[in-house]
C-alpha positions in Angstrom: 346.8 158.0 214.2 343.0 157.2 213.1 341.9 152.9 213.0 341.4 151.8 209.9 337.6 150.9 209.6 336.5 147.1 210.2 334.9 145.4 207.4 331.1 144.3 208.5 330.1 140.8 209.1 327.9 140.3 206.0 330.9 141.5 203.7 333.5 138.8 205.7 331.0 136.0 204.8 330.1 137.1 200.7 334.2 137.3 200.6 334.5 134.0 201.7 334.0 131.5 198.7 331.2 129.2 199.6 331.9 125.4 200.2 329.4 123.2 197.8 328.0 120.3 199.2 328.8 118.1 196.0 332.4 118.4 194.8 332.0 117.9 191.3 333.4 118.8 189.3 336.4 118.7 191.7 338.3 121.5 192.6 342.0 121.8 193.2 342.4 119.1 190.9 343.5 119.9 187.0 342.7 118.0 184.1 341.8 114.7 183.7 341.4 114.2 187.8 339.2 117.0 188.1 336.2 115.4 186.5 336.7 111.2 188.1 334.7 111.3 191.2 336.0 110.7 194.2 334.9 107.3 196.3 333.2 109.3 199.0 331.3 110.6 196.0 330.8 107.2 194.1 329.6 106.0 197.6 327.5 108.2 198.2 325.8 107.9 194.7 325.6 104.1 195.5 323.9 105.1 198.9 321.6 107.1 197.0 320.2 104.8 194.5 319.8 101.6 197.4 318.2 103.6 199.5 315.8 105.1 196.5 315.2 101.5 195.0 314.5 100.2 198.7 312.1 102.6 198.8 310.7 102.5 195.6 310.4 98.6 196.3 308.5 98.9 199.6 306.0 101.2 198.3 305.4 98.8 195.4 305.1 96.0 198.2 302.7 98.0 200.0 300.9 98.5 197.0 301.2 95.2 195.2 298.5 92.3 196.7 297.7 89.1 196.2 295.0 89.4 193.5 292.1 87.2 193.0 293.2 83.9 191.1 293.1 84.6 187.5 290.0 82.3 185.4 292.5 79.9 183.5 293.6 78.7 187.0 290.2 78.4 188.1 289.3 76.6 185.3 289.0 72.8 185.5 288.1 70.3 182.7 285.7 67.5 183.8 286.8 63.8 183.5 284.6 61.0 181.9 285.7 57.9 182.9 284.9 54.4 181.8 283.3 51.4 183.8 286.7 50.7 184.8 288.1 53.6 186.3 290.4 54.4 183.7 289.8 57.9 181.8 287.8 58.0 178.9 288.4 61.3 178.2 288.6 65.4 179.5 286.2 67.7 178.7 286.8 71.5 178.6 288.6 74.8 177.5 291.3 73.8 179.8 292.4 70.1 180.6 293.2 70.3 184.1 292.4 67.9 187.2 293.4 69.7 190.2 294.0 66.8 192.6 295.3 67.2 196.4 299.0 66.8 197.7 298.2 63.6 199.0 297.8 61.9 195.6 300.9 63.0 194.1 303.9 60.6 194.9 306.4 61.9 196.7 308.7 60.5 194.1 307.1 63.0 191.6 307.1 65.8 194.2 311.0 65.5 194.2 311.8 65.4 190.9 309.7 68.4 190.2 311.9 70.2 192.9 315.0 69.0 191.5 314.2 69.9 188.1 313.2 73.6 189.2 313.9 75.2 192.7 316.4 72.8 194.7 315.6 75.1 197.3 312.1 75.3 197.5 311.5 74.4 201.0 314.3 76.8 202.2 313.6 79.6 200.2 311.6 82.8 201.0 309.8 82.4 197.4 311.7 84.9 195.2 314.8 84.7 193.4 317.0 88.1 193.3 319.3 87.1 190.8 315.9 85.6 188.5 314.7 88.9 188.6 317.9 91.0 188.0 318.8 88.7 185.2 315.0 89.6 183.9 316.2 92.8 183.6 319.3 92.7 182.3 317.4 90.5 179.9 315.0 93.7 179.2 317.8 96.0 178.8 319.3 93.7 176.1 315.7 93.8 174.5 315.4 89.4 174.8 312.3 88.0 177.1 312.4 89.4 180.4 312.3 85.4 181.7 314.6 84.7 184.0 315.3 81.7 186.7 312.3 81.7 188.6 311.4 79.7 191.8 308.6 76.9 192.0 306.2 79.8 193.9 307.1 82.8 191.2 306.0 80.1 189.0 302.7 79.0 190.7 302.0 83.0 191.2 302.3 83.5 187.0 300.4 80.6 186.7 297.5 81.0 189.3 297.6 85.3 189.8 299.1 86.9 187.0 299.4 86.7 183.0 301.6 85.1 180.7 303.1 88.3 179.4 306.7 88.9 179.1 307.5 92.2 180.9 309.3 93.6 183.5 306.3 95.3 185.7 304.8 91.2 185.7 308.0 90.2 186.9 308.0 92.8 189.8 305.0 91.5 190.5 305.5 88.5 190.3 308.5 88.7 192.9 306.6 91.1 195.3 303.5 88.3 195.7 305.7 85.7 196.0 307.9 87.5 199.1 303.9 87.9 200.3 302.4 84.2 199.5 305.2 82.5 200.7 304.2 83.8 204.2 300.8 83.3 204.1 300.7 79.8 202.1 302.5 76.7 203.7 305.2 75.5 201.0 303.1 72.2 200.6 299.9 74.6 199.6 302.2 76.2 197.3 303.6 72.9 195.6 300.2 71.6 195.0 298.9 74.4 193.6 302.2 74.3 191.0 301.9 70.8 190.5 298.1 71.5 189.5 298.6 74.8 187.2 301.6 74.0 185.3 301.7 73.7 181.7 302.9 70.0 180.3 302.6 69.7 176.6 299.8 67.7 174.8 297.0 70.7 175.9 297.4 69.0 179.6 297.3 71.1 182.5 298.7 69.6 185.9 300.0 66.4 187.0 296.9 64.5 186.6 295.9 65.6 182.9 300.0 65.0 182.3 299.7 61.7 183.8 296.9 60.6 181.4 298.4 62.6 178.7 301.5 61.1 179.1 301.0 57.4 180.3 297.5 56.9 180.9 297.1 56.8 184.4 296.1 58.8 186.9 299.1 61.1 188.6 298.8 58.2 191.7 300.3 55.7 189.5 303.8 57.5 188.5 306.7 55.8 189.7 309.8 58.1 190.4 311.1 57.1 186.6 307.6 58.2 185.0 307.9 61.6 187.2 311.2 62.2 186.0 310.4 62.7 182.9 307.0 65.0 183.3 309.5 67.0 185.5 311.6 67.8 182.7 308.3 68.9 180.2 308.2 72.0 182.8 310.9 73.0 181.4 308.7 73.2 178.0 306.7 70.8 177.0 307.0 70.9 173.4 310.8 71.6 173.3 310.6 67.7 175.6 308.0 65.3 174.0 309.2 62.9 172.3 306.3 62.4 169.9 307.8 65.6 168.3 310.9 64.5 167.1 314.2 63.1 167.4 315.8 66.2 168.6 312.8 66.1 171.4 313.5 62.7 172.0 317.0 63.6 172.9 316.8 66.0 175.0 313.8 64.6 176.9 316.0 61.4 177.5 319.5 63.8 179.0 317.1 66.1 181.0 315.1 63.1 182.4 318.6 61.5 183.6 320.1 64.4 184.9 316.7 65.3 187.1 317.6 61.3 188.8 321.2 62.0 189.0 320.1 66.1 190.4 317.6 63.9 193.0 320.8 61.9 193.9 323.1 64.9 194.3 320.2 66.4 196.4 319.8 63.6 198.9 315.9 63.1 197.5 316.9 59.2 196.1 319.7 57.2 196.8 322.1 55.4 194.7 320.9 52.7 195.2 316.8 53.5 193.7 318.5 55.5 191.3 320.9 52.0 189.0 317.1 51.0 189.1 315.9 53.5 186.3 318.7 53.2 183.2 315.5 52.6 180.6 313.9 55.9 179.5 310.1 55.8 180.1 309.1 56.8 176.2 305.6 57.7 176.8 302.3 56.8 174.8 301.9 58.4 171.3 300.9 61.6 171.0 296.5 62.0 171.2 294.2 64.5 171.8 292.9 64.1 175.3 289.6 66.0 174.7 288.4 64.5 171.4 285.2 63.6 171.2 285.2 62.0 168.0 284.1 58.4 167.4 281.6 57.1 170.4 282.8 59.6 172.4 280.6 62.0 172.1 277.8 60.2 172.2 279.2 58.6 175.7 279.5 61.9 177.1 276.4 63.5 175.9 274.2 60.2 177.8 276.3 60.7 181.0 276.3 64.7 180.7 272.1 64.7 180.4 272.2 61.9 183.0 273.8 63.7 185.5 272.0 67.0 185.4 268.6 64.7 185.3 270.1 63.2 188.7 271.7 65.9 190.5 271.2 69.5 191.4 274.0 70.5 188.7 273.1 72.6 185.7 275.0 73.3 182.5 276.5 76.3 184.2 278.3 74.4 186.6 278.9 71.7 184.7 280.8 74.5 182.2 283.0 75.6 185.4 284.7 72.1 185.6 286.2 70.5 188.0 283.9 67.2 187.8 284.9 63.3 187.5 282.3 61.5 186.0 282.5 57.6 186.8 279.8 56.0 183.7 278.9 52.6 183.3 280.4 52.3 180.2 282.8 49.1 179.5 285.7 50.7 176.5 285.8 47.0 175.1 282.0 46.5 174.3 281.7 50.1 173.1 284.8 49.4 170.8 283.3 46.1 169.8 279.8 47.2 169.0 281.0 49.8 166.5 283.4 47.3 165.1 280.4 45.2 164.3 278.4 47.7 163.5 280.8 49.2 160.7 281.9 45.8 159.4 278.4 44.8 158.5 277.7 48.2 156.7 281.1 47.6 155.0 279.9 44.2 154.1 276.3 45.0 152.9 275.8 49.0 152.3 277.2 50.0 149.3 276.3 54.1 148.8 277.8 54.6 146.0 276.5 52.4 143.4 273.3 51.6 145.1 270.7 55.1 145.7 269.2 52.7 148.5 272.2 52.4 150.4 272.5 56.6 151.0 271.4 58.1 154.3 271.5 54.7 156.4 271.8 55.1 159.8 272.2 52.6 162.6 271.8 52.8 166.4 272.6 50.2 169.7 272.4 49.5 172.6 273.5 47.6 175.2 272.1 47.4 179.1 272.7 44.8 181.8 269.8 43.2 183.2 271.1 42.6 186.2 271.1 46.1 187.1 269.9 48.4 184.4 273.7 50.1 183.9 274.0 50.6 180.1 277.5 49.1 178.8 277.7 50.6 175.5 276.1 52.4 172.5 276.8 53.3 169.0 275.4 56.5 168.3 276.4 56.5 164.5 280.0 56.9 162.5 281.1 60.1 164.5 279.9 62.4 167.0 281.7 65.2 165.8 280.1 65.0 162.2 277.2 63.0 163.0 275.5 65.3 165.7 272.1 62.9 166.4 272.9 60.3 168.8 271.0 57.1 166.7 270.9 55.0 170.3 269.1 57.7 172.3 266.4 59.3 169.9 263.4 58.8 169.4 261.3 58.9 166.0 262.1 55.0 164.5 259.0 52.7 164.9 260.0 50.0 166.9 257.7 47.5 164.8 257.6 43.8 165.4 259.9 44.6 168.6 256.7 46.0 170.4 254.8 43.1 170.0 256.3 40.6 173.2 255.2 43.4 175.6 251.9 42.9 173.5 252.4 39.4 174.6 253.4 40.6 178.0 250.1 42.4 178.7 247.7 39.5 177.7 249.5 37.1 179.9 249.9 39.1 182.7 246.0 40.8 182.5 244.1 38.4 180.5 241.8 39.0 177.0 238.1 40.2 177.0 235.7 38.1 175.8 233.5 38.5 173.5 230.5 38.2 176.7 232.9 40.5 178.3 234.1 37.8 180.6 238.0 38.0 180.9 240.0 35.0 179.9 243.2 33.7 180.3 246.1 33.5 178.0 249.1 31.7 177.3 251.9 31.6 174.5 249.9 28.5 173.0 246.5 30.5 173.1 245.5 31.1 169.1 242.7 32.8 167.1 240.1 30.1 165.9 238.2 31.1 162.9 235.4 32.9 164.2 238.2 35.1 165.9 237.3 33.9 169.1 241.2 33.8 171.5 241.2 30.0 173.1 242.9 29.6 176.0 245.6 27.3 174.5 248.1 24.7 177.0 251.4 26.2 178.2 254.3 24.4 177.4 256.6 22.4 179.0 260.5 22.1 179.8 261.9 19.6 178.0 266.0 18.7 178.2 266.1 23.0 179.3 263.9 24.0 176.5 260.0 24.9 175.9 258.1 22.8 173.6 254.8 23.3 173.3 252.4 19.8 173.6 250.2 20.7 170.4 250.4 22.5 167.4 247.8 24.7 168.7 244.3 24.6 169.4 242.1 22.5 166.6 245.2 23.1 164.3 244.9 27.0 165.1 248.3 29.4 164.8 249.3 30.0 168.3 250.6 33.0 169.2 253.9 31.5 169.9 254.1 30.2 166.1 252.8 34.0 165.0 255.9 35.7 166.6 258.2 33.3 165.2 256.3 34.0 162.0 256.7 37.8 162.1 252.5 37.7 161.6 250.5 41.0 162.2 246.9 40.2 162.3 246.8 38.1 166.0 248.9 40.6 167.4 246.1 43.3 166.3 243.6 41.6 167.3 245.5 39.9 170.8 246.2 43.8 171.5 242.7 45.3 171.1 240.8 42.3 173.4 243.7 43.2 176.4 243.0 46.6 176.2 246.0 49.1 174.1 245.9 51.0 177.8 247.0 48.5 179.1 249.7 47.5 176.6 251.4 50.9 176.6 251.2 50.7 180.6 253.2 47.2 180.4 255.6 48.6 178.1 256.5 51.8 179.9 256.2 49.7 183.3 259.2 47.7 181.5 261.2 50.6 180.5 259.8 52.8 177.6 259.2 56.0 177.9 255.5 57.5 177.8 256.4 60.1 175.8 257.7 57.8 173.2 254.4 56.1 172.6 252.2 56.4 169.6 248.6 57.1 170.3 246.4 54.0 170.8 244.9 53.2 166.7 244.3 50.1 165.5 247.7 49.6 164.6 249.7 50.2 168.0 249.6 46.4 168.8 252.1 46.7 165.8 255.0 48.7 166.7 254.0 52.4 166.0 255.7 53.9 168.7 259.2 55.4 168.4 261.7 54.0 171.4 265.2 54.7 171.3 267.7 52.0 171.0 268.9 52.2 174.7 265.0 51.7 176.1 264.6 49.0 173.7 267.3 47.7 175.0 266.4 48.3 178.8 263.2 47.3 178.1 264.1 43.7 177.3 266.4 43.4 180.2 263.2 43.5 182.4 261.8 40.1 180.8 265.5 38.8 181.5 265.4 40.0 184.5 262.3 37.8 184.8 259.8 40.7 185.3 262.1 43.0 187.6 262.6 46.3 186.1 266.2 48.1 186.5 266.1 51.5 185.1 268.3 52.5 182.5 271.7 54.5 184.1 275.0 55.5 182.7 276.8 57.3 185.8 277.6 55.8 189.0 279.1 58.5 190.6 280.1 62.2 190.3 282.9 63.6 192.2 284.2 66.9 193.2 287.7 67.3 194.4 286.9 64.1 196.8 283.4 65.1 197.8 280.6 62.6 196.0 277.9 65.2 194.4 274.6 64.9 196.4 271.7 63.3 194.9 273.2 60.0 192.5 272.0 57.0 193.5 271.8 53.8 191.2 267.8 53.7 190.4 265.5 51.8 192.5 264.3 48.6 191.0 260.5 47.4 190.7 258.8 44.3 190.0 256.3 44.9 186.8 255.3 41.9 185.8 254.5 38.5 187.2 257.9 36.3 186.5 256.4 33.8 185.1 254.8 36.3 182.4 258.5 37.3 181.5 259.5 33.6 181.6 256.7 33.5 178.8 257.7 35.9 176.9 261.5 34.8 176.9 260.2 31.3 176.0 258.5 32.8 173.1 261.3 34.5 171.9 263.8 31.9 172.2 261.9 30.1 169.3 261.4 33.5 167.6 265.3 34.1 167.6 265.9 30.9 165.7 264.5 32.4 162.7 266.5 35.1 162.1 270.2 36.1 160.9 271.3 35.6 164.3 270.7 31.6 164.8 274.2 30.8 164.5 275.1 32.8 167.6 273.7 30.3 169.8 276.7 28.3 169.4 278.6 30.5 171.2 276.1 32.0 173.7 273.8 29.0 174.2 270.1 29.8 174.6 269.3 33.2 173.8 266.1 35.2 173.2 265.0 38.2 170.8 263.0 39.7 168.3 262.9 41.4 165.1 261.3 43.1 162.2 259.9 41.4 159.3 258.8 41.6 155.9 254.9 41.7 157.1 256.2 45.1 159.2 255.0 48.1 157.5 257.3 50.5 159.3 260.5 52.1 157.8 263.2 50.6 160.2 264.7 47.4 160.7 265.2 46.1 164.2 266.8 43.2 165.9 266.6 43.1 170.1 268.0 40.3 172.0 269.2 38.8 175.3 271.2 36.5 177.0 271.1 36.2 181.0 274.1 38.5 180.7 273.3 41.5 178.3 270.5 42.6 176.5 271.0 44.8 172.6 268.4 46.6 170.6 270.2 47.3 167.3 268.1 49.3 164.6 268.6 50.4 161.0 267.0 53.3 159.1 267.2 55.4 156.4 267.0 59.5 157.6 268.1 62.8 156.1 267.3 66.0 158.7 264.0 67.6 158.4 262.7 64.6 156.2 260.2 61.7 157.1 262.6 58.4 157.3 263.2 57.2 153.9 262.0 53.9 152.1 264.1 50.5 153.1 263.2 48.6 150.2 266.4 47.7 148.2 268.9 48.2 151.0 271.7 46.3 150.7 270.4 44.7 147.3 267.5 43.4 149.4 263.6 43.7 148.1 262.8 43.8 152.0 265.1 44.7 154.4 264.1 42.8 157.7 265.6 43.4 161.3 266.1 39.4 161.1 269.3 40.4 158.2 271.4 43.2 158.9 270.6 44.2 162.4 270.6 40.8 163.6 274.0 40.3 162.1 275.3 43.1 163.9 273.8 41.7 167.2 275.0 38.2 166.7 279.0 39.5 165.8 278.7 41.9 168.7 277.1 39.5 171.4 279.5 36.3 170.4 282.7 38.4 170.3 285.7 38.0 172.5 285.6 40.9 173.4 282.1 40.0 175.3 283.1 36.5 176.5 284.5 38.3 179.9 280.8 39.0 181.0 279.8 35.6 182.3 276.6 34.7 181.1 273.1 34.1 183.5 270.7 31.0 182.5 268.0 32.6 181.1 264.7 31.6 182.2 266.0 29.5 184.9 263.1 29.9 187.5 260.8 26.7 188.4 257.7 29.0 187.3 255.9 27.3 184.2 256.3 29.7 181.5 253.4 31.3 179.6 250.8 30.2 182.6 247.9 32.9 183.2 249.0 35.1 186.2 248.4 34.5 189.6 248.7 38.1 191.1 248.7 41.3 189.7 251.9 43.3 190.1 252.4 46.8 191.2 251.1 48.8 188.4 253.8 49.9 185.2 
């Protein structure tokens, strides 16, 4: 009996049905059972796609780093503040004061916490449920913005954009997971604190703060920071300047944040009964306008600084700078209060031609030191573009002659042998034109009063300043020399650049000083001879570190003090004639000078001091690109004098309430005997 033949091995393995490595569609199973998947298949699926995602999610953390901070968090605004520490205003595309840790209450660190990540300081940075709720939020097609912690937050603010989408959120998450181990939490915190977005165009804690409240962020208490906690939920949706509905829901989310800080251990019961009154902020204003005086304010301090300091407009444009100015808010308010209500009073454009185009400029500067307290620079510095207190181009007039003065008592008058002669306030023209030397005069009950009428019956040059009279002030300039009048007025504070050249006619007021050196300039004779340059900024700071290089000025002695005791006899009596007489009721003595009808120049001045203050006011009549227009018949007047208007805008400004805080220095209070010739010569001008 033959064997049957044996298959081969290679047939007994294609005749065995192959087992597949997925069973799916399942066999053995009929119908409906043969297409669910069984759980070792449902398992492995799941395997499949957590291994996959965890794979795809450390190659995007390898590839995702922390990217250079973005320029909106870089950017800064830079803070003007007045003489009194409080902020004047912020300057720049984004108002932001980035200010340490250490200067944000702890009160206000807490209830930021509260409001937004409970667990901040626990937390590895990220939120897994924000980000998958970002994506369910994608897959429903709404914003992709999900519940984010405090450092997700600082990363969109400082790294990333503002764009809703879900490769920014990944990104997001993966440099959070990588800041939070490379940043200490506290690092992190500030940096929110300092980036986040409040409402009102403010940036951070500190421009909220001022926004807000008008302090700096030092000054919240816990209730204050409450409530800016709750604008990071959105500041417009929780101002109450907005609206009732606002209103309401600032007022819930500000007590639940207290209660949450309760609930949280961050504020006991006991500080939290304290706070049942909602802190309603201050209305709603613009924290960068620089309307009004403004402007003005911030264009002396800006050109101050970079005059001062190393710092260009470059750096100046990256922000970041606080700006400390001399300015006092209450005299720069009340100056253009008086300034407006006499032009209300007097100026009438619209039924009078001669009342169109007038312009007026101030100026304010303390003797004492040469720090300038306030300006008006004309109705608005956002229309109005030319600051009227700091320009050149008005004659200064009859206000140039007591440095005329100045220079002739402190140098003497040539002759006419050539021999140099003394000169006092009582010295007077005789009528060959010959200068007599003339008797000083003498204190009598705390005033000057001069022994004689003058000389043989001669005009003194004391009587011819009171009398607004040209002709000895032509002549008393041209036999001291007009070098050496320009050298005693830009010794006392005028600008060289601003003097006319030396005709016949400088003696009279032909140079063009601003209203601020006019001012200054003054201050040196009540300063009795000590000159205090001009300044507007007594400090710049970055972060915490003073910029190098700002000093207050140095002062110098430029005339002899009893030549400025002269002068500021002279102008006592010279005062007395004009529009602003009556203010020596409220300030007691007080000495200035002003333009008259016998001044041939197109502007009207007034400058005056008390021991306290000195103010150059000016009126003029300008349209760009023209010469200054004619004064005659302004404010229905044939002439209009400095003595009138500006004078009553000086006397309103100097006697307000508003000033009475300064207290007032005797002026002219040495033992020197005014208007005596010199006894040394001081260090040249």
């Amino acid at each position: 009996m033959s064997e049957e033949p044996q298959p081969s091995r290679s047939r007994l393995r294609r005749s065995v049905p192959r087992r597949r490595r997925i069973d799916y569609p399942r066999r053995g199973r009929q119908g409906l059972r043969r297409w669910l998947p069984s759980w070792k298949l449902l398992l492995g699926a799941f395997s499949a796609v957590v291994v996959g995602l965890l794979a795809l999610f450390a190659a995007v953390y390898a590839y995702v780093d922390i990217p250079s901070e973005n320029a909106a968090a870089r950017q800064e605004a830079n803070v003007y503040y007045w003489a009194d520490g409080t902020q004047m205003v912020s300057v720049g595309a984004v108002n932001r004061q980035n200010v340490p840790l250490s200067r944000i209450p702890v009160s206000v660190r807490n209830a930021a916490i509260a409001a937004e990540n409970a667990g901040f300081y626990e937390d590895s940075g990220v939120s897994v449920s924000g980000l998958a709720r970002a994506v369910a939020n994608m897959a429903r097609g709404e914003e992709t913005q999900g519940g984010s912690t405090i450092t997700q937050q600082y990363v969109k603010n400082t790294y990333l954009s503002q764009e809703q989408t879900v490769s920014r959120k990944v990104q997001e998450f993966c440099i959070a997971l990588k800041l939070d181990s490379r940043k200490t939490k506290d690092d992190i915190l500030q940096g929110y604190l300092n980036t986040s977005w409040f409402g009102r165009g403010a940036y951070g804690i500190q421009a909220a703060s001022n926004a807000y409240y008008g302090i700096a962020a030092d000054k919240l208490n816990p209730s204050q920071g409450a409530f800016l906690a709750a604008l990071l939920k959105g500041g417009n949706d929780y101002d109450p300047a907005l609206g009732a509905s606002q209103r309401k829901r600032a007022a819930e989310r500000w007590s639940w944040i207290l209660d949450r800080q309760v609930e949280l251990g961050l504020m006991s019961r006991g500080e939290r009964a304290r706070y049942t009154v909602f802190p309603a902020p201050r209305p709603q204003s613009k924290s960068t306008n620089l309307s009004g005086q403004t402007g003005y304010l911030v264009d002396i301090a800006k050109r101050y600084v970079k005059k001062r300091t190393n710092l260009t407009d470059a750096d100046l444009d990256r922000g970041g700078y606080r700006i400390h100015t001399t300015f006092d808010r209450a005299a720069v308010q009340q100056l253009e209060r008086s300034v407006q209500g006499t032009l209300r009073r007097h100026i009438d454009p619209e039924t009078r031609a001669a009342d169109r185009h007038v312009q007026v400029g101030a100026a304010s500067v303390r003797p004492d030191d040469g720090a300038i307290v306030a300006v008006y620079g004309g109705p608005d510095a956002t229309a109005h573009f030319t600051n009227n207190a700091d320009t050149s181009g008005v004659p200064a007039g009859s206000v140039f002659k007591p440095f005329v003065l100045a220079a002739a008592l402190q140098h003497g008058a040539v002759a006419g042998d050539g021999t140099v002669q003394a000169v006092s306030t009582e010295s007077a023209f005789d009528e060959s034109g010959r200068l007599t030397t003339g008797l000083p005069p003498v204190r009598q009950d705390g005033t000057f009063v001069s022994p004689l009428a003058g000389p043989g019956g001669f005009l003194t040059l004391r009587k011819a300043m009171a009398a607004g009279l040209n002709v000895p002030f032509e002549r008393l300039g041209s036999a001291t020399g007009l070098a050496r009048v320009e050298d005693m007025a830009v010794g006392a504070g005028m600008l060289r650049s601003s003097m006319a050249p030396r005709t016949g006619e400088f003696p009279l007021g032909t140079s063009s000083p601003s209203a601020i050196r006019v001012a200054g300039s003054y201050a040196t004779f009540a300063s009795e001879g000590v000159r205090h340059e001009p300044y507007s900024v007594t400090k710049v700071l970055r972060g915490d570190e003073p910029v190098a290089g700002l000093t207050v000025p140095a002062s110098r002695r430029v005339m002899n003090p009893e030549v400025a005791l002269g002068v500021t006899s002279v102008l006592e009596d010279t005062a007395f004639g004009t529009a602003a007489a009556p203010a020596a009721t409220a300030l007691g003595r007080f000495a200035g000078a002003a333009t008259g009808r016998h001044d041939t120049q197109r502007a009207a001045w007034f400058a005056g001091y008390n021991g306290n203050l000195s103010t150059a006011v000016t009126m003029f009549r300008s349209q760009p690109g023209k010469p200054l227009l004619p004064m005659a018949g302004t404010g229905g007047e044939g002439t209009v004098r400095g003595s009138l208007f500006p004078a009553q805008i000086w006397a309103d400004y100097m006697t307000s309430d508003s000033l009475r805080k300064m207290a007032p220095r005797p002026v002219a209070d040495a033992e020197a005997t005014p208007g005596a010739a010199p006894t040394s010569t001081p260090p040249p001008g």
